[in-house]
N, C-alpha and C positions, 0 to 999 in steps of 0.2 A: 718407708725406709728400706735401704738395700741392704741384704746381707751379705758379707764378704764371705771370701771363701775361708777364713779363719775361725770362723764364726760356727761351731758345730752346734747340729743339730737331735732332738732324741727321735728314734725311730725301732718302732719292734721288727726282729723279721721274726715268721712263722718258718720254722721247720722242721718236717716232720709230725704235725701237731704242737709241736712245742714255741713256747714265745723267747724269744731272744733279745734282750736289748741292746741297743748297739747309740753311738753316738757319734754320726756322721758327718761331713761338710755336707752343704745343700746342693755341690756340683755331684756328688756321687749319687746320691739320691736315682737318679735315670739308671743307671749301672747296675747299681744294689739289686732295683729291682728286679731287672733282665733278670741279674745272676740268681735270685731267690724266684723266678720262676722255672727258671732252668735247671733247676736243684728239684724243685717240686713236679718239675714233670717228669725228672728222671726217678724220684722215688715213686711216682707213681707209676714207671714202667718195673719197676723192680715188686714193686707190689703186684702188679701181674704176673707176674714169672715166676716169683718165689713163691712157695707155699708158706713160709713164713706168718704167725701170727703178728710177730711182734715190729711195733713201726722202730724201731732202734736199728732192727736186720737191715731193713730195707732203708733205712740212712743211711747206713755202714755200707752197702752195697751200693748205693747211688754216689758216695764220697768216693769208693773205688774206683769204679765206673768213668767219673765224672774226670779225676786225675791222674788217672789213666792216658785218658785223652788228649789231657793237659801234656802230660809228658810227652808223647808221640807227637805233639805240634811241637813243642820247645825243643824235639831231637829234629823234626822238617826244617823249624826252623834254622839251628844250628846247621845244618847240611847244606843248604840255601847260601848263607853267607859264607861259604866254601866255595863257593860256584863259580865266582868270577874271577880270583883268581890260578882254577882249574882251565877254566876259560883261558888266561889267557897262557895257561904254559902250552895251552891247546894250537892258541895262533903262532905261540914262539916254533911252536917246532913242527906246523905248516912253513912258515917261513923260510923258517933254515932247510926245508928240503924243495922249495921252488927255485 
């Protein structure tokens, strides 16, 4: 039997040491995980760096970190779709001086 995308499913994610439960559709599941390994290897870069005992720090630091970067894409992004038509007031007034 197929599962439809309506159809959630339970799944823990590990973060930080800690268990999370969550209840997913079965198409996110691929995502999820990327994204909960991408978390876990930035808390483990953050464990390096920090002196910090406590794993909370270095969540808290790897959640900054992590949306940080999220922001800086979403501001590239934004800039980007500005581009064409900067572009084309670019061509307009190539034009008007040939």
């Amino acid at each position: 039997m197929k599962m439809n995308d309506r159809t959630l499913i339970s799944y823990t994610a590990n973060i930080g040491g800690r268990q999370y439960p969550l209840k997913i559709k079965p198409s996110e599941k691929e995502l999820i995980d990327q994204t909960l390994a991408d978390i876990g290897n930035k808390v483990a870069e953050m464990k390096a760096s920090y002196a910090s005992k406590d794993a909370q720090d270095w969540v808290a630091m790897a959640l900054l970190s992590l949306t940080y970067e999220l922001n800086k894409c979403r501001n590239n992004t934004e800039a980007l779709s500005t581009l064409p038509s900067k572009l084309e007031q670019i061509e307009s007034a190539l034009d008007s001086m040939l």
